[in-house]
N, C-alpha and C positions, 0 to 999 in steps of 0.2 A: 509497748510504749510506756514510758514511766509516769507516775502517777501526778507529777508535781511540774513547774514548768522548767526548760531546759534551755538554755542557748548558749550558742558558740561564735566565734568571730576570729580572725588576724589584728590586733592591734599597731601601726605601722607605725614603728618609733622613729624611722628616719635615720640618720647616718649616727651611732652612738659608738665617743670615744669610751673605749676599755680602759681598766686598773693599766694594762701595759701600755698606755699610747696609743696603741693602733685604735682602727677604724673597723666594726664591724658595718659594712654601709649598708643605708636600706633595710635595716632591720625590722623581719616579723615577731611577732609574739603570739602565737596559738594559745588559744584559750576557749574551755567552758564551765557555762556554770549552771548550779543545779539552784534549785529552791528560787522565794524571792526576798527583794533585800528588804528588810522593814524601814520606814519610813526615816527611823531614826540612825542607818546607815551604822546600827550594834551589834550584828549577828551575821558578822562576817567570817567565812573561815576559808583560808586557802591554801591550797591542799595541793603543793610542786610533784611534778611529776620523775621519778626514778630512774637508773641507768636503763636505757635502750629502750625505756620505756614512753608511750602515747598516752593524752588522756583514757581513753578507750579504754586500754587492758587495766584502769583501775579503779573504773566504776563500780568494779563490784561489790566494794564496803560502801557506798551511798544509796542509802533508805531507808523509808520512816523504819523497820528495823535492823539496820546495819550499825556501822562503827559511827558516822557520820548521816545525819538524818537530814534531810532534806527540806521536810516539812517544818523544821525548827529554821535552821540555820541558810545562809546564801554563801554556795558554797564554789569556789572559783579553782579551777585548776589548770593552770597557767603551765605551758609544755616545754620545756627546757631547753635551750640551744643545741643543737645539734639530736634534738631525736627526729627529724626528719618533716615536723610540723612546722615548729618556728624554723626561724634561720641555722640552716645547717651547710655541712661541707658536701653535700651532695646538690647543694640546690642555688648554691654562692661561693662562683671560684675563688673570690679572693677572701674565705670565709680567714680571722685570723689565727696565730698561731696557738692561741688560749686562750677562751671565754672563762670568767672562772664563776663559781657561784656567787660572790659579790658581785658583777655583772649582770646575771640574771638574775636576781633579787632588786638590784636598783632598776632594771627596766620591768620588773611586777610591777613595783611599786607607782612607777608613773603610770603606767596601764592602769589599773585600778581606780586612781586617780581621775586620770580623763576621761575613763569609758562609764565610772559609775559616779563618780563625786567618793571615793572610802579613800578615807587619809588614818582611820585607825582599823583594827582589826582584831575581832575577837580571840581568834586559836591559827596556828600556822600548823599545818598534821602533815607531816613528814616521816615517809619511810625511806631507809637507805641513800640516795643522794638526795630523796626530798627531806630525811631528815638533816645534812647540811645543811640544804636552804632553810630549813626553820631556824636552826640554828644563828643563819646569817641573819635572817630578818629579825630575830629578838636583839643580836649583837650592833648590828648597823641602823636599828630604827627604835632604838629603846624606850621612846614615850610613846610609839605610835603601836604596840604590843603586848594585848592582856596576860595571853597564855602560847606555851607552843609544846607539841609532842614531836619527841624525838626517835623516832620508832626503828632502832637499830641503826645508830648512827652518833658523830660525836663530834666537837668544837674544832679539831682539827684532825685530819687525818693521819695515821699513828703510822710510822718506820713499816710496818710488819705488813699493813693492808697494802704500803707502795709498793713492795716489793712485789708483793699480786699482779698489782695494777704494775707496774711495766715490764713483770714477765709478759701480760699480754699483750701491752705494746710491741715487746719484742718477738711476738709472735705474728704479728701483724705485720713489722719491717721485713722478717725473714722471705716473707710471699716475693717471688718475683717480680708481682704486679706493682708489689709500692716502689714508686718514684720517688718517695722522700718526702718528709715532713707531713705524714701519715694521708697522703694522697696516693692514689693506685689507678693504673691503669686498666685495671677489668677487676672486679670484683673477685678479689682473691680466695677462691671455692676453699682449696684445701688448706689454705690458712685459718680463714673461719670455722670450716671443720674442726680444726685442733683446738682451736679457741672455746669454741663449744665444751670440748669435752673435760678442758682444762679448768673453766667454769664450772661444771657438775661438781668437782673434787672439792673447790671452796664454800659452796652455798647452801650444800645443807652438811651438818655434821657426822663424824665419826659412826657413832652412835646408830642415826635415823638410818646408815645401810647394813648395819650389825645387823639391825632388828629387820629389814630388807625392804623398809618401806617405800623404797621405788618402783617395786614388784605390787601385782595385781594378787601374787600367792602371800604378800608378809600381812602383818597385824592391819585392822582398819583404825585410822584413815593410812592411805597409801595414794601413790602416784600411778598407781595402773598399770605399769608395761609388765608384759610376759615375760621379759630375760632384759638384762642388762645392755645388751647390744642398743636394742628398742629404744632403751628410757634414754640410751645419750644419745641417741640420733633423734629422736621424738621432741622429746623434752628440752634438749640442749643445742647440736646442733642446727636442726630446722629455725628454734628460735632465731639464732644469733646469724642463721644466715639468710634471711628474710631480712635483716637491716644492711645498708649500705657501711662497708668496711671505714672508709674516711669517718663516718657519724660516730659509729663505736670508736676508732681510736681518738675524735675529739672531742670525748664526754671521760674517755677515760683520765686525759689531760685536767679536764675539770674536776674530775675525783679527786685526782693525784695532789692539787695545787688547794686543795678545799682547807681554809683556816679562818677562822674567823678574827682575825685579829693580824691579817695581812693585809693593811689598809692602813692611809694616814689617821685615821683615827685609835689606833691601841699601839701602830707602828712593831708589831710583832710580838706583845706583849700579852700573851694569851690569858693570862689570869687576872689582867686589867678588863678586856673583853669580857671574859666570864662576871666579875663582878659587876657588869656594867650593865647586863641583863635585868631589867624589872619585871619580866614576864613571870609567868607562874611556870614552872616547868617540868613537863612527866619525862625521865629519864625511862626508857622501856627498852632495855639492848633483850637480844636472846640468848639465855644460858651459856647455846652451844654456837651460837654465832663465829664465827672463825674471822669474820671482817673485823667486829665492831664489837668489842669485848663487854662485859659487864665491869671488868678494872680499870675500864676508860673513862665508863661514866662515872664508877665511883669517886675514882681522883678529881676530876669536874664536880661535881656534888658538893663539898661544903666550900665552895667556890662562887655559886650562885644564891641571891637572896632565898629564892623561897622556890625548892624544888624537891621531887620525891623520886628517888632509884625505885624502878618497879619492874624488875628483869621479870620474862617472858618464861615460865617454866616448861621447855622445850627440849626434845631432841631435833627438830627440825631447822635447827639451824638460824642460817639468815633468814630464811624462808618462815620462818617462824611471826615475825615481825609482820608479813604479808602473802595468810595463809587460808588462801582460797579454797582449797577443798580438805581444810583441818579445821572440824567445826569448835573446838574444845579452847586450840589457839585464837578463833575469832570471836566466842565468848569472852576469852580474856583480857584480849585487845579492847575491844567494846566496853566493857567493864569501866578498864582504868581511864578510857577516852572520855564517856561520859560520865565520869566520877570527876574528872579535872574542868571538862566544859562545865559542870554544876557547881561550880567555885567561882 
């Protein structure tokens, strides 16, 4: 049990229209939170949850010595539409056709709101789709936002990462099982299979299987499997197919549509967004990240008031950004985290 106190809840926001019109109805919001709030409602940080990912799998940068300490800060990590916690397409048929991160960012935000009394926010920590949502939340709430870390992740989603994202879509459609409009009629095994392994190729780099650090035999740290076969059915596989197919293909949706500045407020105008940002802001991509380039955030950077590029010196990739059993990379993360929280 952890040292500090913990709680969790469903926040039920009721029938909430989308950017597109539609109707997500009855919408949940999963959520927990670690630490307690101080009285003065300043030492808040909230912390979005990542593709396919649950709070759960990313508790483990929170503690008094982790990335995110617990004992300081009141720390809220709020579960993204369609992972399976809040509202998702496994668990609400008429789920809609695109939730997009502006969405789930304006329904944080009323949560927060109603459950705690917080209308400001001290840090938004976001890794990979939680760093969009940081992003949204510094772009779409700009007085109500000190600081945000953007941990492998960028203002709008770039040409090169789509093309990822609906290779896998399109690997998703191919299964027998989808019926259209990324719903399926039996969990598509050997589709999520292929999914898996197609995954493995983007997420960590070049580099990190040179050196063979997905083997148990390459340099430490490493990922443990005995041979290659292992680490993508281990690692990759199993992951991705332990989630319900409809949930991954509509998060992938949300990846793919992530802009901050696709909203009547910048109306498409992404460098009006950018500027519009008052947060303090840690730009932190990795080296070798294949998603979420270091020339993504650079271009972003003298874009934004008052922010620092502080690329991840890594060959581990995306993974680099949220890197659980690479003690060197969570050194470093921690570092630049509370180097920016101490501003």
């Amino acid at each position: 049990m952890p040292a500090w106190p913990a709680q969790q809840g469903l926040f039920e926001a009721g029938d909430v229209t989308l950017q597109s019109g539609a109707i997500l109805r009855r919408a949940r919001l999963s959520w927990k939170a670690h630490g307690t709030l101080s009285s003065a409602r300043d030492n808040v940080i909230v912390y979005p949850t990542s593709y396919g990912a649950q709070h759960q799998d990313l508790e483990w940068l929170i503690g008094p010595d982790g990335v995110l300490d617990p004992t300081r800060w009141f720390i809220v990590v709020p579960d993204m539409f369609g992972n399976g916690l809040s509202s998702s397409p496994s668990d609400t048929p008429d789920y809609p056709t695109l939730v997009t991160a502006h969405d789930n960012v304006t329904v944080q935000r009323r949560a927060l709101a109603s459950l705690f009394g917080i209308d400001r926010v001290a840090c938004v920590y976001g890794w990979s789709m939680g760093a969009l949502q940081a992003y949204h939340w510094a772009a779409l709430f700009p007085d109500a936002v000190d600081r945000i870390v953007v941990n492998c992740g960028v203002a709008r989603t770039s040409i090169h990462n789509q093309v990822f994202l609906r290779g896998l879509m399109a690997t998703l459609e191919a299964a027998p099982e989808h019926v259209g409009n990324g719903r399926f009629s039996a969990e598509p095994r050997a589709a999520k299979k292929a999914f898996g392994r197609i995954y493995a190729g983007w997420a960590l780099s070049q580099d990190f299987y040179r050196e063979q650090r997905h083997l148990a035999s390459g340099p430490v740290p490493n990922l443990g499997a005995p041979d290659l076969e292992i680490f993508l059915r281990t690692d990759w596989e199993d992951r991705f197919g332990a989630r319900p197919a409809a949930n991954l293909y509509a998060q992938l949706r949300t990846w793919d549509a992530a802009d901050i500045s696709a909203n009547s407020l910048y109306n498409g105008d992404l460098e009006a967004a950018l500027r519009a940002i008052r947060a303090k802001v840690l730009l932190m991509p990795g080296e070798t990240d294949l998603y979420f380039r270091v020339a993504d955030n650079a271009a972003e950077l003298p874009l934004l008031r008052d922010a620092v590029l502080h690329p991840i010196p890594s060959i581990w990739g995306h993974r680099a950004g949220n890197p659980v059993p690479n003690p060197e990379d969570t050194a470093f993360v921690k570092d630049a985290v509370r180097t920016l929280l101490a501003r």
